[in-house]
C-alpha positions as CSV (number, residue, x, y, z in Angstrom):
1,X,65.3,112.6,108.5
2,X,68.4,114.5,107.8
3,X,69.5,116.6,110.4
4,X,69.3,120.0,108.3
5,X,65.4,118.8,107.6
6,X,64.1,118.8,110.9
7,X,61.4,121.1,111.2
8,X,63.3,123.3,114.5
9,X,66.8,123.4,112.7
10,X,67.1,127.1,112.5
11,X,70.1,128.7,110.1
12,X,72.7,131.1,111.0
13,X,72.2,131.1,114.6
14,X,74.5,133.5,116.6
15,X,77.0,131.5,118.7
16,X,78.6,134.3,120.7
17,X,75.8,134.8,123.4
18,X,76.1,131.2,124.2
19,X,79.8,131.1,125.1
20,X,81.4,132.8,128.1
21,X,83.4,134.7,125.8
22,X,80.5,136.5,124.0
23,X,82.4,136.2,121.3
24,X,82.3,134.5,118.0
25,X,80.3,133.8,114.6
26,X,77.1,131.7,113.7
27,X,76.1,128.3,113.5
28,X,75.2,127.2,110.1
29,X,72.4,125.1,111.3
30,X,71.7,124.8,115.1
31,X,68.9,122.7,116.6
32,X,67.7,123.1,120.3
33,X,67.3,119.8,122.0
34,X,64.0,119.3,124.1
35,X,64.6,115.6,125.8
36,X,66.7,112.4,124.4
37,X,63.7,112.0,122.2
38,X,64.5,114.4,120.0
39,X,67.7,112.8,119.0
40,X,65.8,109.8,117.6
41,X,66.1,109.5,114.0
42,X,68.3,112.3,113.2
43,X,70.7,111.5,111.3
44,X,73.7,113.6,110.7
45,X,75.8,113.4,107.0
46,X,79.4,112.2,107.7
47,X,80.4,115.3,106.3
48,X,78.5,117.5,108.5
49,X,80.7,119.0,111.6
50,X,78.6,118.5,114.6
51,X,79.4,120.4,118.0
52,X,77.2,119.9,120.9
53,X,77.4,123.1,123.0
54,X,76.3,122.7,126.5
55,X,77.2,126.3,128.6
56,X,79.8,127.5,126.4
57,X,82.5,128.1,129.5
58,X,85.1,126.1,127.9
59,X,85.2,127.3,124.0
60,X,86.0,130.2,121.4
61,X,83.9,129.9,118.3
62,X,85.7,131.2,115.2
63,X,84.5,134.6,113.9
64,X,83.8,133.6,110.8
65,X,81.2,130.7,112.9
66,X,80.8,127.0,112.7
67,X,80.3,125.9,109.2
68,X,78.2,122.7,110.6
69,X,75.4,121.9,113.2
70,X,75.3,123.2,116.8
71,X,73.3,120.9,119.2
72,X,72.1,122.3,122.8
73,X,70.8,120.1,125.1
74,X,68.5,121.8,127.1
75,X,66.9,121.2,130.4
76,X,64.8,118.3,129.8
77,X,67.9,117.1,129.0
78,X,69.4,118.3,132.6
79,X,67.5,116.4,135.2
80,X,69.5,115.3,138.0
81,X,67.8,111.5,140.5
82,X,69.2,111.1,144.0
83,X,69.0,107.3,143.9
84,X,70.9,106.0,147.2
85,X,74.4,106.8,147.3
86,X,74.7,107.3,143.6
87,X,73.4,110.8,141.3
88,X,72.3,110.5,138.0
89,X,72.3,113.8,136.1
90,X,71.9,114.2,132.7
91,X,74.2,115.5,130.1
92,X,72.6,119.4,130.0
93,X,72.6,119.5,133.8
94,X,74.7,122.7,135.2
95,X,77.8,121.6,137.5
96,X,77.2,124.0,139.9
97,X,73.2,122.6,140.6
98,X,74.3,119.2,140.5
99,X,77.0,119.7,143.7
100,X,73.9,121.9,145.1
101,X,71.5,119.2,144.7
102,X,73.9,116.6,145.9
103,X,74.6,118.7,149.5
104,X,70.9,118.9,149.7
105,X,70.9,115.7,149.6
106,X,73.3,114.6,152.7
107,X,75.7,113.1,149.8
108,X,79.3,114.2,149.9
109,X,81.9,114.3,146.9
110,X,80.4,116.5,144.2
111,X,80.7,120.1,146.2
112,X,83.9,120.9,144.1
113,X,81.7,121.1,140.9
114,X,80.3,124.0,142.2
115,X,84.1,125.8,141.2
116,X,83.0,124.4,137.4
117,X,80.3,126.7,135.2
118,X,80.0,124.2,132.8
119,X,77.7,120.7,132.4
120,X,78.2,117.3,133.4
121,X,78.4,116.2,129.1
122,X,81.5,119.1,129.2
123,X,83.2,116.9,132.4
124,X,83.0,113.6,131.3
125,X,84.4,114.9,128.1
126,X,87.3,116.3,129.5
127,X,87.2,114.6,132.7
128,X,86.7,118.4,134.5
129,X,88.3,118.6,137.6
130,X,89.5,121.6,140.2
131,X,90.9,121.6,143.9
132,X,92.3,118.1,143.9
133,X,88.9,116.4,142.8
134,X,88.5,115.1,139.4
135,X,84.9,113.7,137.8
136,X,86.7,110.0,137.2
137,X,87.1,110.3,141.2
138,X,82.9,109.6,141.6
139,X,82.3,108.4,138.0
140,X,80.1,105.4,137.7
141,X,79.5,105.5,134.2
142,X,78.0,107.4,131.5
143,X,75.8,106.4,128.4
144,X,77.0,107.9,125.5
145,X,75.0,108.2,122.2
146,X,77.0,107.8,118.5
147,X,75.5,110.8,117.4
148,X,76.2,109.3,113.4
149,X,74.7,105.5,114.2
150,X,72.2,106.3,116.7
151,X,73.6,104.0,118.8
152,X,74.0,104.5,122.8
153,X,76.4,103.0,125.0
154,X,77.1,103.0,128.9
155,X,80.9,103.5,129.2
156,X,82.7,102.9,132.6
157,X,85.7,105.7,133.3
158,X,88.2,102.8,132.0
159,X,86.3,103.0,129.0
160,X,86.4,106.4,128.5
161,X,89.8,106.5,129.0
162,X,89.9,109.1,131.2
163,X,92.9,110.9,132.4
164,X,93.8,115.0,133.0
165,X,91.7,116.8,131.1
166,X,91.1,113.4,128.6
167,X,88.5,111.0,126.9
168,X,88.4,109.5,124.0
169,X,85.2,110.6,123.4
170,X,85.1,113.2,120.1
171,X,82.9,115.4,118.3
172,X,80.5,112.8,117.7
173,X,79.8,111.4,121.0
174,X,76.8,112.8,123.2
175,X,76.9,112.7,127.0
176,X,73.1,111.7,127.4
177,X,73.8,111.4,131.4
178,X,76.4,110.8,134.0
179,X,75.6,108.5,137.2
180,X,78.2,109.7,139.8
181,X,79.2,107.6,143.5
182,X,78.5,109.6,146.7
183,X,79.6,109.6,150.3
184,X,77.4,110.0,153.6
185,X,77.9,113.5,154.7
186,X,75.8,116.4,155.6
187,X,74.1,119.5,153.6
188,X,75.7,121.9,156.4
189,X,79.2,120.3,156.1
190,X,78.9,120.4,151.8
191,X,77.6,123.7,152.0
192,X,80.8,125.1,154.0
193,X,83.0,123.5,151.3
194,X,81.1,125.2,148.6
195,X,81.0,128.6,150.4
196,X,85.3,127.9,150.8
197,X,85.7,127.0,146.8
198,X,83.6,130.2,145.1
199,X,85.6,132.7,148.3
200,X,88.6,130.8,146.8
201,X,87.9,131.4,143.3
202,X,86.9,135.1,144.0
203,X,90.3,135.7,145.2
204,X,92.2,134.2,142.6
205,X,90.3,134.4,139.3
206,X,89.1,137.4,137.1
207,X,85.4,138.0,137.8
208,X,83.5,140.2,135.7
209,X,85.1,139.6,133.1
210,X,84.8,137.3,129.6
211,X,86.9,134.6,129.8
212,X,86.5,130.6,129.2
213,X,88.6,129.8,133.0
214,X,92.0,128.2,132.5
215,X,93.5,128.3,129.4
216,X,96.2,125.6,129.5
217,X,96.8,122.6,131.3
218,X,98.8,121.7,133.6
219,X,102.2,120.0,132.4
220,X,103.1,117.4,134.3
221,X,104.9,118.6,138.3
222,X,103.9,122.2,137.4
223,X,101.2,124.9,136.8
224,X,100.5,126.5,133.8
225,X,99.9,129.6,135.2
226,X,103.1,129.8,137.2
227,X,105.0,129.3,134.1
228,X,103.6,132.2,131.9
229,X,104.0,134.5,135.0
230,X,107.3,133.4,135.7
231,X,108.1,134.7,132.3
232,X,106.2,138.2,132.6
233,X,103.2,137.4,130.2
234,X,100.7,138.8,132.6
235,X,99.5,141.7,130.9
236,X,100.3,140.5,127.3
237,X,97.9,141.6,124.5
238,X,96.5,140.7,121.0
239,X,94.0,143.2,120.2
240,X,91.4,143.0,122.9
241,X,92.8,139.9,124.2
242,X,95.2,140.1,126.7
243,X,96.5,137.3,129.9
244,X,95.1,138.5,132.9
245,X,97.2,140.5,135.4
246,X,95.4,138.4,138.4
247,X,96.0,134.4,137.1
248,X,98.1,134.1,134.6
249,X,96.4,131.4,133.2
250,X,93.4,133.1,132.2
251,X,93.1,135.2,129.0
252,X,90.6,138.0,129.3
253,X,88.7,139.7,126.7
254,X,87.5,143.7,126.7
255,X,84.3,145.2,124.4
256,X,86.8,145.1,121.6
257,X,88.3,141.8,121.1
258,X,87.4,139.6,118.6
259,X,87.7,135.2,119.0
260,X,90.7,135.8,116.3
261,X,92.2,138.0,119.2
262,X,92.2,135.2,121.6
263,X,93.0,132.6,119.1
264,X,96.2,134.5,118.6
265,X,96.8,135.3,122.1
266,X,96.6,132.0,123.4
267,X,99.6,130.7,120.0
268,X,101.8,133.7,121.1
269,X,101.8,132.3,125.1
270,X,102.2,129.4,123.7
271,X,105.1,129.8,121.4
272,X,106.5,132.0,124.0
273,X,106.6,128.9,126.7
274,X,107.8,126.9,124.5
275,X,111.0,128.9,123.3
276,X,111.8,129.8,126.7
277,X,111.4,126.9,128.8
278,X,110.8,123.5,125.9
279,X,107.5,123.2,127.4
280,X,104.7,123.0,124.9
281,X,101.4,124.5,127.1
282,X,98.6,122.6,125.8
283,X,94.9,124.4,125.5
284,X,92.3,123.2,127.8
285,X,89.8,125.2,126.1
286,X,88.6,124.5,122.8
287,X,88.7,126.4,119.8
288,X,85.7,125.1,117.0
289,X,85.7,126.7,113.5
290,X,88.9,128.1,113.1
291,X,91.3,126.5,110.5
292,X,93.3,124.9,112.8
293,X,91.4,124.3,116.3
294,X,94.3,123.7,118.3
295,X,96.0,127.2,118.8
């Protein structure tokens, strides 16, 4: 059964309440995934563009949509296993309720997902990380579907060739589940950590406002956001777009703004970094129907 056939592919589906942005066109065909078992026998034609969209907290879907099929994973697909010292969570499952169910568990080493809105498919992609912790740090492995053979695959962190904000996994790939190493610890000790990283990020980030976190990574020895504030960016606008004025590695978007806004945005800091200083800021977040998806 081809993937535009199944009976719950719907057509035109509006993207932009799924991101963080709230901003952004339609899917052209988008099918809501129930369990693993709806995955089998789909088949998707090689020139289909597939995107699996978990919470949307990392991406800025073109205005004019995605001309292919959206996946979601949903919570059948999130279930997270205390088994020993190691967590199994499946692909769909939320960051911040896996580090949750983890401290409840007496297992340290996952409360620094609880900084991370986004699912544990999105961190094993792009290896996530925040406050010195990164997910190939507790890693075990992860099986993988080929979302164009059918075929699945446990992949150790070697495997995936993770690094900062890297796999080689691609557009493809599906992150059926994670299974992650713990430590002994305590839900009172896991819980203090977790209270310390959102006070943190409530200090330093924009809240209340639509944005997909950090734009750019790091570059090597440095922080992104120190470099566009060193060069008085904060503030800089396209459209409704602008860099925040409270971490300058955040881009921000008002009632107005369009994704084209922040697609622009994000080239202009970018080219702007990169005459001034050499440096070329690479995006961390990902842009998905746009001519070019790199900004």
């Amino acid at each position: 059964m081809t993937a535009i056939d199944h009976p719950r592919v719907r057509r035109d589906v509006p993207l932009a309440p799924l991101t963080t942005y709230k901003r952004g066109g339609a899917a052209a065909w988008f099918l809501d995934l129930d369990d693993p078992d709806d995955l089998e026998g789909l088949v998707i034609p090689a020139d289909m563009p597939v995107l699996v969209l978990g919470r949307g907290s990392n991406l800025v879907v073109a205005d004019a949509g995605f001309p292919g099929l959206v996946l979601r994973p949903g919570s059948g697909m999130g279930r997270i296993v205390i088994e020993g010292d190691e967590v199994v969570a499946g692909g769909a499952a939320a960051l911040p309720l896996l580090a949750r169910a983890a401290a409840q568990a007496d297992r340290g080493g996952l409360s620094w997902y609880v900084g991370i809105p986004g699912s544990v498919g999105g961190a094993v992609r792009m290896n996530a990380g925040c406050h010195g912790s990164e997910t190939v740090d507790n890693l075990v492995d992860a099986d993988i579907r080929d979302l164009r053979t059918g075929e699945t695959r446990t992949a150790t962190p070697a495997e995936l060739d993770l690094s900062y904000r890297h796999s080689n996994l691609t557009d493809d790939d599906f992150v059926l589940s994670a299974r992650y190493r713990t430590t002994s610890s305590s839900r009172s000790k896991e819980e203090a950590e977790m209270r310390e990283i959102t006070r943190w990020r409530k200090e330093r980030q924009p809240g209340g406002t639509h944005n997909a976190g950090s734009v750019f990574k790091n570059p090597a020895g440095d922080a992104a956001g120190r470099i566009i504030d060193s060069l008085g960016l904060k503030g800089l606008t396209s459209g409704g777009a602008s860099v925040s004025e409270r971490h300058a590695n955040f881009i921000v978007a008002d009632d107005t703004a369009t994704a084209g806004d922040i697609h622009t945005l994000v080239g202009e800091v970018r080219r702007r970094v990169a005459d001034a200083t050499g440096i070329d800021l690479i995006p961390e977040i990902r842009f998905v129907g746009f001519a070019e998806e790199d900004a």
